[in-house]
C-alpha positions as CSV (number, residue, x, y, z in Angstrom):
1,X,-11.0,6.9,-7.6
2,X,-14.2,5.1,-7.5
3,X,-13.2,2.4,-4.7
4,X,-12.6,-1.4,-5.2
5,X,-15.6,-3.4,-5.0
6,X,-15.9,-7.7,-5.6
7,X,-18.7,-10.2,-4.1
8,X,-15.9,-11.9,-2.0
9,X,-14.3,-9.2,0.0
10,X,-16.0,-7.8,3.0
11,X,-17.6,-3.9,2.7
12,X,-14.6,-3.1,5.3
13,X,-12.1,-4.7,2.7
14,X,-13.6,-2.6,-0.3
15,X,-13.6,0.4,1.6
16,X,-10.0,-0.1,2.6
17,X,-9.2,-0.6,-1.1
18,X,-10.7,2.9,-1.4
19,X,-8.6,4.9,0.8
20,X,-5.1,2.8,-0.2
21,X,-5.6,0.5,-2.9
22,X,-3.7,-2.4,-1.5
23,X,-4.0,-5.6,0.0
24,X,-2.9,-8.4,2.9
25,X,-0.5,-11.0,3.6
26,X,-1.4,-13.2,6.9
27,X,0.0,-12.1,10.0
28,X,0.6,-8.9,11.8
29,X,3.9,-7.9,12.6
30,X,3.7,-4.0,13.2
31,X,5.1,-1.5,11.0
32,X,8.8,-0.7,11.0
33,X,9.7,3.2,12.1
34,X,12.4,5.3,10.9
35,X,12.6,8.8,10.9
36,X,8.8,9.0,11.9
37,X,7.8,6.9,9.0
38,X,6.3,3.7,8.3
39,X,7.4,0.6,6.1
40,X,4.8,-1.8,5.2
41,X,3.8,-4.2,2.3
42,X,0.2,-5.3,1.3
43,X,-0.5,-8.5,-0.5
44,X,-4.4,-9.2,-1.6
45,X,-6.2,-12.5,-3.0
46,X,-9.2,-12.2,-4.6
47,X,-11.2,-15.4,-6.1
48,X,-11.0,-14.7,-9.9
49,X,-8.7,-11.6,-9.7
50,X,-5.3,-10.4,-10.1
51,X,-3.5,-10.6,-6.9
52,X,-2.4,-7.1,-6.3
53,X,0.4,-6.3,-3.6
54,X,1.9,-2.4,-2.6
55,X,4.7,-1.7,-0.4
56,X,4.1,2.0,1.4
57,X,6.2,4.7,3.1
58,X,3.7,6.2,5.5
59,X,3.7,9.5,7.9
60,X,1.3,9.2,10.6
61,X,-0.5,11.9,11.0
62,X,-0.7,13.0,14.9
63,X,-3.8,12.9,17.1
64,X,-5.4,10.9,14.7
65,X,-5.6,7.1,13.2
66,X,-4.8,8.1,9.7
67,X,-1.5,8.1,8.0
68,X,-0.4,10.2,4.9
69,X,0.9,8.1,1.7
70,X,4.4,9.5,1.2
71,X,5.5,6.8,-1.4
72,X,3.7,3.9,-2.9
73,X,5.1,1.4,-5.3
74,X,2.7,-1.3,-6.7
75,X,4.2,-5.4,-8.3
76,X,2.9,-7.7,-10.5
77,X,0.6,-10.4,-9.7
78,X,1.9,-10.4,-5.7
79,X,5.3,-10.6,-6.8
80,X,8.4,-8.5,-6.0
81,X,8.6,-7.0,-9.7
82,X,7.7,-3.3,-9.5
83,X,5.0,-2.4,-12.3
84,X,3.8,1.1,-10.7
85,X,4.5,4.2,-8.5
86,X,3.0,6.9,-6.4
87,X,4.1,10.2,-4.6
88,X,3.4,13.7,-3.9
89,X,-0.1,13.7,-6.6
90,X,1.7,11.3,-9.2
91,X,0.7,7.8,-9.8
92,X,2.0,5.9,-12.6
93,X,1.0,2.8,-14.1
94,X,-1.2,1.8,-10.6
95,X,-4.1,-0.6,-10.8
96,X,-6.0,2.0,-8.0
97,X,-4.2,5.2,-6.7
98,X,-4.4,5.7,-3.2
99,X,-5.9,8.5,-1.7
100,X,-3.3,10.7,0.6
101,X,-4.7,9.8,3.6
102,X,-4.9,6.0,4.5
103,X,-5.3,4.0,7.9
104,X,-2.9,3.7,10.6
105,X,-1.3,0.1,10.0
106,X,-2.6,-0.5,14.1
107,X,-6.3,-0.2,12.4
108,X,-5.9,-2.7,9.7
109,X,-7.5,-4.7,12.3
110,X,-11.0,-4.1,11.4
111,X,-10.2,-5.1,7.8
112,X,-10.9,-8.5,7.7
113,X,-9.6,-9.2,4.5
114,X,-6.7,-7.3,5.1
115,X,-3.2,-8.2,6.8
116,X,0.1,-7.0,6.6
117,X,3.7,-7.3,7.3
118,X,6.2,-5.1,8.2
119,X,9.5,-4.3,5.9
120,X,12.7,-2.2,6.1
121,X,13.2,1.0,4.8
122,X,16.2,-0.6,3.0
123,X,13.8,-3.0,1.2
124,X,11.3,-0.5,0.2
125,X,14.2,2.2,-1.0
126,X,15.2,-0.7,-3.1
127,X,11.6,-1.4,-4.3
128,X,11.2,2.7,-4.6
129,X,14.6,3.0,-6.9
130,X,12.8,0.6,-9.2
131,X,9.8,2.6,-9.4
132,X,12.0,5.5,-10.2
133,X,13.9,3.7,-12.9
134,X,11.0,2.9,-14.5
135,X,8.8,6.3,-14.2
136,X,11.8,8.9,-13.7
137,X,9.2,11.3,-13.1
138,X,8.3,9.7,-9.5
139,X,11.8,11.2,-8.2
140,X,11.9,12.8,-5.3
């Protein structure tokens, strides 16, 4: 992946859209845990481009800031319709893969561009089915 790069995002932001391909909604509202996992979704507005929004299922990885990418799905537009999927290697139909390692949610902080909210891991299994349904491949 070459990185995400646009005139209106700050260097932080297009380096963030490096490592996880995603994007930010206002307001932080921590991740939800369960099982030693973390449920988050990403939103993104960029002047004169698609808005782009992911929901993740992260592992963070101990001792350090960084989290692995367990499951990804990507929507439409910001919307809740699922158009892509990632896990274990496999992306299908994403915009920009992410890489298997990503920032700890508590460091999207020094994204400026780039918020987050938290969701359930009831909303992104629902989310994640979709994803399936559409690229069976992506199954667990």
């Amino acid at each position: 992946m070459t990185g995400y790069r646009n005139k209106d995002v700050s260097r932080e932001t297009s380096l963030f859209f490096s490592w996880f391909a995603a994007g930010g909604v206002s307001g932080h509202n921590g991740p939800v845990s369960e099982s030693n996992f973390l449920y988050v979704r990403l939103l993104l507005d960029v002047p004169g481009a698609a808005r782009l929004a992911h929901a993740a299922e992260l592992r963070p990885d101990p001792g350090t800031d960084m989290c692995t990418v367990v499951r990804m799905v990507e929507m439409a537009d910001g919307t809740d319709k699922v158009t892509g999927g990632y896990t274990a290697g496999k992306a299908r139909n994403m915009a920009a893969p992410p890489l298997q390692q990503v920032p700890h949610p508590d460091q999207f902080h020094h994204f400026p561009d780039i918020s987050h909210e938290s969701i359930t891991p009831d909303q992104f299994n629902r989310w994640w089915a979709e994803a399936v349904e559409l690229f069976a491949d992506l199954q667990d």
